[in-house]
C-alpha positions as CSV (number, residue, x, y, z in Angstrom):
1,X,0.9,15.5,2.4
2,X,1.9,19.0,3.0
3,X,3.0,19.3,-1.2
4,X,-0.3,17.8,-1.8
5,X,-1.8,20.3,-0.1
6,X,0.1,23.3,-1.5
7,X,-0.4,21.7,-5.1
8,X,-4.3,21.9,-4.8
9,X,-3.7,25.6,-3.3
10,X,-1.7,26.4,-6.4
11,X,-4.0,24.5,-9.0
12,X,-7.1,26.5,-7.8
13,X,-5.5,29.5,-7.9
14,X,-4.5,28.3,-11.6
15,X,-8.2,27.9,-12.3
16,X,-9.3,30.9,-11.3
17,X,-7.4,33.0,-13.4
18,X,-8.1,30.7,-16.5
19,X,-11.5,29.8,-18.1
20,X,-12.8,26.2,-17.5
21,X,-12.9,25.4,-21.0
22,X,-9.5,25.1,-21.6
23,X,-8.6,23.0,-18.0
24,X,-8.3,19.4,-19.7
25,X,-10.0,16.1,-18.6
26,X,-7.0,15.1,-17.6
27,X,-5.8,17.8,-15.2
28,X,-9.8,17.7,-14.0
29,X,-9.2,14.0,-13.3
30,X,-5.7,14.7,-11.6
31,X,-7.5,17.6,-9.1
32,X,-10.3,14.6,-8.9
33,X,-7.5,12.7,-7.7
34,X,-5.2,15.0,-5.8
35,X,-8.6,15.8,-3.3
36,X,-9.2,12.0,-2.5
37,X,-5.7,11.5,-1.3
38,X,-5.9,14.8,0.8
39,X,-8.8,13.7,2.3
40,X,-7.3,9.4,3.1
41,X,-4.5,10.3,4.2
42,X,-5.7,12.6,6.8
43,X,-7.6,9.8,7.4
44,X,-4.4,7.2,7.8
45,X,-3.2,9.1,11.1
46,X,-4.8,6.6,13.5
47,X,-2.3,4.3,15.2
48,X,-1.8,0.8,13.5
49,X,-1.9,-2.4,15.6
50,X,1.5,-3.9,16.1
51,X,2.0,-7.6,17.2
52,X,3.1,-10.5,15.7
53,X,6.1,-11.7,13.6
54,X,7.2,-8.5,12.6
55,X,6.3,-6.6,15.6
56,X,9.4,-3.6,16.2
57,X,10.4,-3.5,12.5
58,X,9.5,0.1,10.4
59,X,8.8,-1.4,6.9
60,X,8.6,1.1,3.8
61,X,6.3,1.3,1.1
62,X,6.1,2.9,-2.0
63,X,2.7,3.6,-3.1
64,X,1.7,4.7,-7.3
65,X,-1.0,6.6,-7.3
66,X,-2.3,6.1,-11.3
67,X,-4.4,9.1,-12.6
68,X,-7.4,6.7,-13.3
69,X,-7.6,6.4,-9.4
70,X,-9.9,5.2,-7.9
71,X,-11.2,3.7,-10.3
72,X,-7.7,1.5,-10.8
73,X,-5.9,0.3,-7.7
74,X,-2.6,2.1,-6.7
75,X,0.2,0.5,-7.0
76,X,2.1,-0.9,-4.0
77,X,6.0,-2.0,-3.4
78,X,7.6,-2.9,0.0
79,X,10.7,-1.0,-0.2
80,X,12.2,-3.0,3.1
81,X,13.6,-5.8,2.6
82,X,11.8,-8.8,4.3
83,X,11.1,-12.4,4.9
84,X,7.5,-12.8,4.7
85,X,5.2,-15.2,2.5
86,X,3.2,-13.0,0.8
87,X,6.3,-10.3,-0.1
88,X,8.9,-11.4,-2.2
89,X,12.5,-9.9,-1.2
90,X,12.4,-7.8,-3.9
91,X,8.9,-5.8,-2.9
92,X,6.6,-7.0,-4.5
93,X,3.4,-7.7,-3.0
94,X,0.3,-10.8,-3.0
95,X,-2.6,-8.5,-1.9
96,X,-5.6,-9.6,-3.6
97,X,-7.5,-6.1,-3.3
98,X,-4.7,-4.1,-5.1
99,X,-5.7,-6.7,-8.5
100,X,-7.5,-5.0,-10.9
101,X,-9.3,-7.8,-12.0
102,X,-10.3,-10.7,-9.1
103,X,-12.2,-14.1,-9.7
104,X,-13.1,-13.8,-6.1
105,X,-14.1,-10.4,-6.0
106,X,-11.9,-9.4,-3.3
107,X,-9.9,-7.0,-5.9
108,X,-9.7,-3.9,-5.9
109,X,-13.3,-1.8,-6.7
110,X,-13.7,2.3,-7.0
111,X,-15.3,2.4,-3.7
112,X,-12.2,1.0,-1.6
113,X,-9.2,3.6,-0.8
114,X,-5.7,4.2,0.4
115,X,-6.9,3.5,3.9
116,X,-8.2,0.2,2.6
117,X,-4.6,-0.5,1.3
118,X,-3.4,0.2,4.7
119,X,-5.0,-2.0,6.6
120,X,-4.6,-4.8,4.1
121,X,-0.8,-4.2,3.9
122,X,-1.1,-4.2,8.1
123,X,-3.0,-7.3,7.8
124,X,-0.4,-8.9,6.0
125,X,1.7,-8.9,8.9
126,X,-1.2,-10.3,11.7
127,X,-3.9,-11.8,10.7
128,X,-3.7,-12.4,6.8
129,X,-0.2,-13.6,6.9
130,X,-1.0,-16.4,4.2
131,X,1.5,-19.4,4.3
132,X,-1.1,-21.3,2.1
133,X,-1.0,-19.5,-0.8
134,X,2.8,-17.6,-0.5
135,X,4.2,-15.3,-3.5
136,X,7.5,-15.9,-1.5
137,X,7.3,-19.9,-1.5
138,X,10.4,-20.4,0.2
139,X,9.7,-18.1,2.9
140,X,6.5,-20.3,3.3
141,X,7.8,-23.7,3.2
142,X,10.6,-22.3,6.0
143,X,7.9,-21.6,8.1
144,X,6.4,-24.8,7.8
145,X,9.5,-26.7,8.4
146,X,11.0,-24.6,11.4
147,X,8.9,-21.7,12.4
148,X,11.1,-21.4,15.2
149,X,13.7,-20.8,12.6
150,X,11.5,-18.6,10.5
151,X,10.6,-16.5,13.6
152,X,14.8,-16.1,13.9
153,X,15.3,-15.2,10.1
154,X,12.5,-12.6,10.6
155,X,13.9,-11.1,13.6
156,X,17.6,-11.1,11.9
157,X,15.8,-9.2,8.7
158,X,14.2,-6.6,11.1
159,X,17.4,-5.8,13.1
160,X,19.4,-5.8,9.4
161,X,17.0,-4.0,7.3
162,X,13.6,-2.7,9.4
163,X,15.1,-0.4,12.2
């Protein structure tokens, strides 16, 4: 956050000493952009519920943040590896508000942000852990013949690859 911050410092000054016509759509979109984040990520500092399967582990994600944001959703990878449904091993991610384009409407829309990802990537791990509808099918149908089992593998992932 703190490079964020020192880019929009450095970009106004920029501004100033040049004249607005030639500052490009694009670098107008990128400042666009570069002021949401400042603002939802100062936003992000509240403390995240913890419970559930993968309560203890420290799971990393690596969030793209297009240009066309917020207007396309960013895009989201787990760098941890885990066992979980709706997270493949490899990262990748069944959220239905970071689509684009949703049949249900639940995707993503101009008026959601990061915070929004947040708490949908938190809810992955309590209450919208989906075992109905898995991206990681084997990780469901584990869980649905041994969740004691599951449960264990979880734990074993955490303690190898979350700490």
């Amino acid at each position: 956050m703190l490079t964020l911050a020192s880019k929009l410092k450095r970009d106004d000054g920029l501004k100033g000493s040049r004249t607005s016509a030639s500052a490009s759509d694009s670098t107008r979109r990128v400042s666009v952009r570069d002021r949401l984040l400042v603002k939802e990520v100062a936003e992000l500092e509240a403390n995240l519920p913890y419970e559930g399967y993968y309560q203890g582990g420290k799971f990393q994600f690596e969030t793209e943040v297009p240009d066309a944001y917020n207007m396309v959703p960013p895009k989201v990878k787990c760098l941890t590896r885990i066992w979980h449904p709706n997270i493949t091993e490899t990262g990748d991610i069944c959220l239905s508000l970071l689509r684009e384009h949703s049949i249900d409407g639940t995707g993503w829309a101009p008026t959601r942000t990061l915070k929004d990802v947040v708490w949908g990537l938190n809810s992955l791990f309590t209450d919208l852990l989906n075992f109905d509808d898995p991206l990681n099918i084997e990780a469901a149908e584990h869980h649905l013949r041994d969740k004691e089992d599951f449960r264990n593998k979880v734990e074993d992932y955490i303690k190898r690859y979350a700490r």
